[in-house]
C-alpha positions in Angstrom: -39.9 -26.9 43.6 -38.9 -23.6 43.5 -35.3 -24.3 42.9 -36.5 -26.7 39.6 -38.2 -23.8 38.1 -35.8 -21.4 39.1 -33.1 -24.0 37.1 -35.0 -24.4 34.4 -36.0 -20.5 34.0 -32.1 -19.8 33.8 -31.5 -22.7 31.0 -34.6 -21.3 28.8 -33.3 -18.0 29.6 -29.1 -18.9 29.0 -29.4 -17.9 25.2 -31.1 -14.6 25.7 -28.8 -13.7 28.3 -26.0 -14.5 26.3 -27.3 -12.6 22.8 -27.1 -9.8 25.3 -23.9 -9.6 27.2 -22.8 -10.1 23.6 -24.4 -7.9 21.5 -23.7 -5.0 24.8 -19.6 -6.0 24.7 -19.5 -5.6 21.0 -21.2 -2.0 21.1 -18.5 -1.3 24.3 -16.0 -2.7 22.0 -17.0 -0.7 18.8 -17.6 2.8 20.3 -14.9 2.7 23.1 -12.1 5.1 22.0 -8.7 4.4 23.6 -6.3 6.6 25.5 -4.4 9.0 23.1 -1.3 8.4 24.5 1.9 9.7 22.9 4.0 7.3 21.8 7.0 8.2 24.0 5.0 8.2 27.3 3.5 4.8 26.5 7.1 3.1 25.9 8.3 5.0 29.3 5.1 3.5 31.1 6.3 0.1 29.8 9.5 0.4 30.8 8.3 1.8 34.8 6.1 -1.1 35.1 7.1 -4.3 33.0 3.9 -6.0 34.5 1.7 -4.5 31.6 3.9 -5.9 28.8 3.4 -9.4 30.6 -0.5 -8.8 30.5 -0.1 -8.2 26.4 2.0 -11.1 26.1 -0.5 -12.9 28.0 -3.5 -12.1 25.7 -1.6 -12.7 22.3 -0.7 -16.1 23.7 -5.0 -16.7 24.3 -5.1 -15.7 20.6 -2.5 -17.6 19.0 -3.3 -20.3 20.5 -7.4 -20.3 19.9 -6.2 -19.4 16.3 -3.8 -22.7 16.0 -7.0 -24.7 18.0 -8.9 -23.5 15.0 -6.4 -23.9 12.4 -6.1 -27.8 13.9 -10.1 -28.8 13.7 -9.8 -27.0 10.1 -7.0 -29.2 9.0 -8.7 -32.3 10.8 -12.0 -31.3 8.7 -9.6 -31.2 5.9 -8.8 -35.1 6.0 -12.1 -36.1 5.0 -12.0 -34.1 1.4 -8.2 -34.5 1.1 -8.2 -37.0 -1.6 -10.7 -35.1 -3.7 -9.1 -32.0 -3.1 -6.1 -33.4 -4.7 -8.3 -34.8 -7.6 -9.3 -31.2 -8.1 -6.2 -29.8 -8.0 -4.9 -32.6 -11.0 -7.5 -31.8 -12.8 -4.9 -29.9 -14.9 -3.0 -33.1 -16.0 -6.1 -35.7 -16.0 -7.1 -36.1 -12.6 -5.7 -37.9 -9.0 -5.0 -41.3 -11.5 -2.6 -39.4 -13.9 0.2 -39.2 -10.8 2.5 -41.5 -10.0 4.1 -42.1 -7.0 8.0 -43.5 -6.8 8.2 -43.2 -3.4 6.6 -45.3 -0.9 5.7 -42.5 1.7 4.7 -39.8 -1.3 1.0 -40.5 -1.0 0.6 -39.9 2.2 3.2 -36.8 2.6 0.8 -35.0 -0.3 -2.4 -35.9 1.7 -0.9 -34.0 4.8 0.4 -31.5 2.5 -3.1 -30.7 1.2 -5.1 -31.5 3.9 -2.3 -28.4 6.0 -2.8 -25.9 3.3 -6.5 -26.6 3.2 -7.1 -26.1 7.0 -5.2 -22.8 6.8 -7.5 -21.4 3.9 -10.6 -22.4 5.7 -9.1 -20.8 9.3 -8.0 -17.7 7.5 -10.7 -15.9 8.0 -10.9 -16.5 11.5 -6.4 -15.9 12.7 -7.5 -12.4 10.7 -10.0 -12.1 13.2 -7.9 -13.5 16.2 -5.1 -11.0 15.5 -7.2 -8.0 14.3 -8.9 -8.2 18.5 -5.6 -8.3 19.5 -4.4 -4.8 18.2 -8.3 -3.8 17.9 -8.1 -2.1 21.6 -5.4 0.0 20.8 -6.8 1.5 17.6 -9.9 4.4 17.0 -13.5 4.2 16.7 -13.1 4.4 13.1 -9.8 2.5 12.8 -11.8 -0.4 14.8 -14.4 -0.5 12.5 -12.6 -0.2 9.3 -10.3 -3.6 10.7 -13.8 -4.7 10.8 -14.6 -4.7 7.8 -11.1 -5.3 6.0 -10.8 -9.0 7.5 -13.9 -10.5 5.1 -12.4 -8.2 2.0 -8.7 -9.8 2.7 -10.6 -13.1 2.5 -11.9 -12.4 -0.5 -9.4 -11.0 -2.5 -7.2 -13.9 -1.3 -9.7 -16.9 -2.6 -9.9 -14.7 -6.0 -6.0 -15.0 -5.8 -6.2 -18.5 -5.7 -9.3 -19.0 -8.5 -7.5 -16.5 -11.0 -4.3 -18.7 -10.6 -6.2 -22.4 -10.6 -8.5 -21.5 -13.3 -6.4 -18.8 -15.5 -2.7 -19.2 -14.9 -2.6 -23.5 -13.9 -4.3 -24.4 -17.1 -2.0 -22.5 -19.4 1.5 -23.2 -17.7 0.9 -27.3 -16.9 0.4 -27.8 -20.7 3.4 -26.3 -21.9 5.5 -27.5 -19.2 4.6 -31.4 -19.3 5.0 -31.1 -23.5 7.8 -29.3 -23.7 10.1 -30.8 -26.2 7.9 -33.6 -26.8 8.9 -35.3 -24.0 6.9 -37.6 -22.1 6.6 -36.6 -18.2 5.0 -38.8 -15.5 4.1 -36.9 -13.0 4.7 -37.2 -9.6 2.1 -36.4 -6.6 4.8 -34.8 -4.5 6.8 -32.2 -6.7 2.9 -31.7 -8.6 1.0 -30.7 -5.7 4.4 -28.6 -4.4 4.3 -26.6 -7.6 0.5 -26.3 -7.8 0.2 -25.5 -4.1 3.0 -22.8 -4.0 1.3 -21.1 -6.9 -1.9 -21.1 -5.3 -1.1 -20.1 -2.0 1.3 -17.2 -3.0 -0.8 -16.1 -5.9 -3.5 -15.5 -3.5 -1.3 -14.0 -0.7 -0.2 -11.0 -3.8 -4.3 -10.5 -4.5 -3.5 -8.9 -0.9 -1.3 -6.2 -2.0 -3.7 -3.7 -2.8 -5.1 -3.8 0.2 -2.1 -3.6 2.0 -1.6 -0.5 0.3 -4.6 1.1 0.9 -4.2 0.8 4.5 -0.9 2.4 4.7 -2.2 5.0 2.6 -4.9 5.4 5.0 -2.1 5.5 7.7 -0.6 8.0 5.8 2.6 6.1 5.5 2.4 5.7 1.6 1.1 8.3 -1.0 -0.6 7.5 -4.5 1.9 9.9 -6.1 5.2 8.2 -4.8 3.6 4.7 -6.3 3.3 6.2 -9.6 6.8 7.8 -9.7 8.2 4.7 -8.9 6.2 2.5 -11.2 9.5 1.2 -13.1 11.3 0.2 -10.1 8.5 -1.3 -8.8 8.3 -3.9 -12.0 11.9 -4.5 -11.7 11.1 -5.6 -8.3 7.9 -7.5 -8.8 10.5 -9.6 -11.8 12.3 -10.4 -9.0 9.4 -11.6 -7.0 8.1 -13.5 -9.8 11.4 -15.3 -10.4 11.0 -16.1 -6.5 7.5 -17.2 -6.5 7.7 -19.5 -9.6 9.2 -22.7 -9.1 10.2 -23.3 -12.3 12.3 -21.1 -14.4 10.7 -21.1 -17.2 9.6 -17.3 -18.6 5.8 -18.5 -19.2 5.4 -19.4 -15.8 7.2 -16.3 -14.6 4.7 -14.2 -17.0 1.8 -15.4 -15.8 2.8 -14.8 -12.5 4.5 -11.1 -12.8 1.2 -10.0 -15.0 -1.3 -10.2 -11.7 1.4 -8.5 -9.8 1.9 -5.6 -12.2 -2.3 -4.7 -12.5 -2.4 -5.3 -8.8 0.3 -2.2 -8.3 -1.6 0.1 -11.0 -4.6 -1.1 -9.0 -2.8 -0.2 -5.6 -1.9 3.0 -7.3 -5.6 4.1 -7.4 -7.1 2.9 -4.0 -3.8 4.9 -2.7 -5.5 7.9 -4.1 -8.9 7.0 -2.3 -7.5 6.1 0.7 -5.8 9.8 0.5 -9.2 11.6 0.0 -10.5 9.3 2.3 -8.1 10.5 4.9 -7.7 14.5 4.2 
């Protein structure tokens, strides 16, 4: 008898217990501060005992791989709103019935194509989060804690990269480019959803640029005032980019695409400067 209610005292008890070895391992982990090893000493120490490197390489492999496991049930999740995904994103040009497929496999290599790209925009959050406990050990209190908090702020200025290019930049470049000339396009799903993807995806990987910058300012790697000197080689550049980025050659597409990147840089400029004061 007493075994039963000892079993069932530890199953009522299992979720307390858990809340806190938790909520104990994440204060450890938040006000730990690591060894201040010098750089030099730390690669010597690799080199004297290789073992250690092994143990790293160990522990990124646990987080790639729980990041890919996550990045799988997201893209399995995916295939049940994959064909209105794709409605959504042909929205542009009349909806999911306004393509038309040539080839007999198209259909189904644009489902897996959205259903991919959809599973990595839902997992984002959580390979940021995978990879940020990977080098979290390594870093200061306050290093720790502002990794913390950048991984929901990269997820947000990424999805507003992708909303500013679905609603503000799609909507103006798909009309001019299926009536240009006057000609009559039909669409196909494949090279549609290629174009419409690629712009979405990189579009919201640039809204990431500022705060790129912001951390290496806070690194001290990149000052505010070496931005703004080099502001016209840094458009010359971002031309390039654009010209990269945009699958079609056309200068409106390649417009719409360099604009975001120029305010971003002005934008970087500033949070450069904060990041500075932040720092001295």
């Amino acid at each position: 008898m007493r075994k039963w209610l000892r079993a069932i005292w530890r199953l009522v008890t299992r979720p307390f217990r858990w809340i806190k070895k938790t909520t104990q391992g994440f204060q450890k982990f938040i006000t730990t501060e690591p060894e201040d090893t010098p750089v030099g000493d730390s690669f010597q120490k690799a080199l004297d005992q290789p073992d250690e490197i092994l143990v790293h390489l160990d522990a990124f492999r646990k987080h790639i791989l729980r990041a890919l496991g996550f990045l799988a049930l997201t893209t399995v999740f995916s295939f049940t709103f994959a064909s209105q995904i794709i409605d959504i994103l042909a929205q542009p040009v009349g909806g999911i019935k306004a393509l038309v497929a040539i080839d007999p496999t198209e259909p189904i290599g644009v489902f897996m194509r959205v259903s991919l790209l959809s599973g990595f925009a839902l997992a984002f959050p959580y390979i940021a989060l995978e990879l940020y406990l990977f080098i979290a050990p390594g870093l200061k209190r306050r290093s720790r804690l502002f990794g913390l908090f950048a991984i929901p702020v990269a997820t947000f200025f990424f999805i507003g990269g992708m909303a500013f290019a679905y609603y503000i930049m799609l909507p103006v470049a798909i009309p001019f480019l299926i009536t240009f000339l006057g000609m009559e396009a039909q669409i196909r799903p494949s090279s549609y959803v290629r174009f419409v993807t690629g712009i979405l995806f990189w579009i919201g990987a640039i809204f990431e640029f500022p705060l790129i910058i912001y951390v290496l300012a806070r690194i001290g790697l990149i000052r505010g005032e070496t931005l703004a000197q080099q502001w016209r080689i840094a458009i010359v550049v971002i031309a390039v980019l654009a010209a990269v980025i945009t699958p079609t050659v056309d200068p409106v597409s390649m417009s719409l695409v360099m604009a975001p990147m120029v305010a971003l840089y002005f934008l970087s400029i500033g949070l450069a400067h904060i990041a500075q004061r932040s720092r001295a």
